[in-house]
N, C-alpha and C positions, 0 to 999 in steps of 0.2 A: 250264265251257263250253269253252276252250280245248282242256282231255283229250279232249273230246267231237270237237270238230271233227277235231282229231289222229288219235284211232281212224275216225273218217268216210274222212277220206283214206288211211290205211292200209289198210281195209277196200276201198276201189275200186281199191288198185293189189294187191293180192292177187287180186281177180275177174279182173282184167286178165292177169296172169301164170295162174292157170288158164286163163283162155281160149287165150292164148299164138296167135291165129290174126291177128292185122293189127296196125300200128302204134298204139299209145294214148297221146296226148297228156296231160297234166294241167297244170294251169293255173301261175301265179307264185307261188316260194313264196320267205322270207327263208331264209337261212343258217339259220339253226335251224331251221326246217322240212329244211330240204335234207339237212340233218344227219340227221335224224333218218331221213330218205327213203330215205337212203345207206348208212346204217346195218343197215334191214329189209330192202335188196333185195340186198346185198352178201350175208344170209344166207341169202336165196332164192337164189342164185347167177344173179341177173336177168342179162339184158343189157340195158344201159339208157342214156343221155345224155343232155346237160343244157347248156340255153344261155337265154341273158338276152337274147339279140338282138347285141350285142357284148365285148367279151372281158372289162373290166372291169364288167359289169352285176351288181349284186347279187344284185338278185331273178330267180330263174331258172325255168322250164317245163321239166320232167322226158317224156323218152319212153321207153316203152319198147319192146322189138325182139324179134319172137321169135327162140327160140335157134337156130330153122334158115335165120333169115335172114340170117346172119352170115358165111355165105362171101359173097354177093353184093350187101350192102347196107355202102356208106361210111359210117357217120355223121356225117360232117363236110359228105362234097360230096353226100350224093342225100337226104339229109333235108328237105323242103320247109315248113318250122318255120311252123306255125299263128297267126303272128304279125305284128302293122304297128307302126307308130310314126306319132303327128300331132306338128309343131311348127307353135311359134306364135312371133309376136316378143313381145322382153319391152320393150311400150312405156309400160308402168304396172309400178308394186310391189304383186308376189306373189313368196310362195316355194312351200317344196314341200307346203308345211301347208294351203297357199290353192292350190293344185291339187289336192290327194290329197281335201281335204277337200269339193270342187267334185264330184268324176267319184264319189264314195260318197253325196253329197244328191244323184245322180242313181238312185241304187238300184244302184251297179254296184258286185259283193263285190271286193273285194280280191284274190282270184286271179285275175282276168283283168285284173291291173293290177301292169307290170314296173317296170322303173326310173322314176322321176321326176328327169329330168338337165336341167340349167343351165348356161350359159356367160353371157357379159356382154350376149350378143345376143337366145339363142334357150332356149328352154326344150322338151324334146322328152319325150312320154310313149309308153313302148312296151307295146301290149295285146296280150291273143287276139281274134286276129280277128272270131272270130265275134261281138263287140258293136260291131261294125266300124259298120253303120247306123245301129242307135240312137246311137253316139255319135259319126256325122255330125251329124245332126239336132239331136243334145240338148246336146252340149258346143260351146257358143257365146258362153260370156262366165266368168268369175273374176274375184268381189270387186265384180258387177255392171257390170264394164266388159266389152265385146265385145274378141273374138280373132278373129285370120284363120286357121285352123288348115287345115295341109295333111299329105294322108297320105301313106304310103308304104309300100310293102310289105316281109316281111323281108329281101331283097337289100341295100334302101337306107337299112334303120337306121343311125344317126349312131353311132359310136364315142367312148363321153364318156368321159375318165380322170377318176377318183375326186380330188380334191383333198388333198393330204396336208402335214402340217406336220412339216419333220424338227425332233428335239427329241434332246438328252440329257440325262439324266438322271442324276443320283448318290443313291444309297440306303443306308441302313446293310445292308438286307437283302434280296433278291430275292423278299420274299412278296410275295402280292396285295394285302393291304391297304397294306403302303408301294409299290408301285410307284403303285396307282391314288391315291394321298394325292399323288404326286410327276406325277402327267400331267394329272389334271385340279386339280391345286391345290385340295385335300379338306385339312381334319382328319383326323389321323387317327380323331378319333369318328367322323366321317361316311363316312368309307370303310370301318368296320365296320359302322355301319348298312348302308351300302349293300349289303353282303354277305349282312344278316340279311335284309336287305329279297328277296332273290334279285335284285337288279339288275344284279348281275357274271358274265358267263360268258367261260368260255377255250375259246379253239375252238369255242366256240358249245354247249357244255355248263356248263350250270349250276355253282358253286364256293358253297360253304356254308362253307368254312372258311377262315379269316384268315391264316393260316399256310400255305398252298398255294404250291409255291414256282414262279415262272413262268418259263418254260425260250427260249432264243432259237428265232425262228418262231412264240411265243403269239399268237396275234390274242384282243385283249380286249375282249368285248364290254359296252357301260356304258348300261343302258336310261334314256332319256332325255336322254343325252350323245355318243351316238356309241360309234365303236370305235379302236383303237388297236394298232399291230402290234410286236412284239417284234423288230426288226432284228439286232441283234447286241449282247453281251456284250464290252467293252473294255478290260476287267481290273478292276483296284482302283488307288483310287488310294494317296497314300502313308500314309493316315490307315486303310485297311481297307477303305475304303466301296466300291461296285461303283457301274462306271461301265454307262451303257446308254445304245445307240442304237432310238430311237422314233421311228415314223411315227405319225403322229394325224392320222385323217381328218378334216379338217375338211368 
């Protein structure tokens, strides 16, 4: 079903790049999608960009530009991104599992649905506009309690930074299965399963083998746990082992 979906959206930004005649928007996709987006349109030799509403946003809406619009179109300043953002306060306990899972039992897919961001206060969700009405209307409570949700348009999205846990680590060896044994506090059986399982990707490509050795700059992705960034390599200490500096998004 996934493959499926995958060629669906490949298939309309191909239509899109023949027609090559106006701007075409598509909807939120994760890092692995993006990947993969970045990947097909790099070999089309698209022109193309891509924003989440602010700079740390994960989930991002892809445009593309046709190629003769590129002397006189900015990307950055004349792009009018199809996009708003509602916040609510957080005056009861939800997280992003009891929002994400609220705004989907409204019938509303996943791509017109960007980050889901939190601070101690306010909780802020950024969409494509266009389900902008129905979800005046229809997003008015989480977990059966009521919210005050207020919108706002792409200018005045919030700018959330990612939470991150600095960490070092020491390892006998820089493969994937000892590093992820040593960040998320695995077995190492279980961080071989989880390998088998396809639950590990670097760089947001898939890794099948245990023995794949991860390089400073890897972003680890761990399905069900989060991601984690390869900062820097610190040497060895005096026993052999290598030392490592990691960010873990918490």
């Amino acid at each position: 079903m996934k493959e499926k979906k995958q060629e669906v959206i490949l298939s309309r930004l191909e239509d899109a790049l023949f027609r090559d005649d106006r701007l075409y928007f598509f909807g939120f996709y994760d890092e692995i999608m993006q990947s993969k987006i970045r990947t097909f349109l790099d070999k089309k030799q698209a022109v193309y960009t891509a924003n989440g509403g602010f700079p740390e946003a994960s989930r991002k809406m892809f445009c593309l530009i046709p190629k003769d619009w590129e002397s006189f179109i900015d990307a950055k300043a004349d792009l009018e991104w199809p996009m708003m953002a509602v916040r609510f306060d957080r005056s009861f306990s939800f997280n992003h599992r009891h929002v994400l899972g609220t705004l989907m039992g409204l019938g509303i897919e996943h791509q017109c649905i960007g980050d889901i961001s939190f601070d101690e206060q306010e909780c802020q969700v950024v969409f494509d506009q266009k389900i902008f009405p129905f979800l005046k209307n229809e997003f008015v409570s989480i977990r059966g309690r009521q919210i005050k949700p207020s919108y706002f348009e792409y200018p005045d999205i919030r700018p959330f930074q990612q939470k991150k846990k600095q960490m070092n680590i020491t390892v006998n060896s820089p493969r994937i299965d000892t590093v992820i044994d040593r960040i998320w506090g695995l077995s190492r059986q279980n961080a071989e399963t989880a390998i088998r399982q396809s639950r590990i990707r670097v760089n947001y490509a898939e890794i099948d083998k245990k023995n794949y050795t991860i390089k400073s700059g890897d972003i680890i992705s761990f399905k069900g746990k989060g991601k984690a960034k390869i900062v820097a390599f610190m040497g060895k200490s005096k026993k052999g082992k290598y030392q490592i500096q990691v960010e873990k998004y918490i």
